[in-house]
C-alpha positions, 0 to 999 in steps of 0.5 A: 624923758631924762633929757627933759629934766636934764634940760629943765634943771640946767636953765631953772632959777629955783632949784629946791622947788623945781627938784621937788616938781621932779620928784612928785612927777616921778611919783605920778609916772611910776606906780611906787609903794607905800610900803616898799623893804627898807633894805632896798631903799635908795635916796636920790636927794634930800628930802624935806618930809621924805621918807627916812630910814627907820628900824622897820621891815618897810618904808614908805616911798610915795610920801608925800602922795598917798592913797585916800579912798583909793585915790591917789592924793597929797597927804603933805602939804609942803615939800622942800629940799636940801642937799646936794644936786637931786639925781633924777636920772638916777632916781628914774633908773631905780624906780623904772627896774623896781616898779610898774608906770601907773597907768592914767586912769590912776591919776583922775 
């Protein structure tokens, strides 16, 4: 899988809104928490309306998706990126030893 992005990213033309595709993909693939310990939190790029680091005891990870109904939906309506190169390996790394994948029947 990292492969793919890997090689997604090397050939895209407009990088802020394609590392954005990445990130909600990651969000889909893996089951990540609106309230996660903010002492364990890691950026892997910088996120317009991500998560920030607050003086509070949890973060939410899974901005800009969120639960609705219990239902996963889009709580914003707009995602953008700036900063330096977006690590998805890393970020796939991070998640893959934190949280479960989501399973399929989440995403209908």
């Amino acid at each position: 899988m990292i492969l793919l992005y890997n090689k997604y990213i090397q050939f895209t033309t407009d990088k802020p809104y394609d590392y954005s595709k990445m990130h909600l993909s990651m969000l889909l693939l893996f089951k990540v928490p609106e309230n996660h310990p903010t002492e364990d939190i890691k950026f892997f790029g910088g996120w317009i309306m991500s998560p920030k680091r607050q003086r509070t005891d949890t973060t939410n990870l899974l901005l800009p998706l969120g639960y609705e109904n219990n239902r996963l939906t889009i709580k914003a309506i707009q995602i953008g990126y700036l900063g330096p190169n977006y690590d998805v390996a890393g970020e796939y790394e991070y998640f893959k030893a934190r949280f479960p994948f989501r399973h399929i029947s989440e995403l209908n």
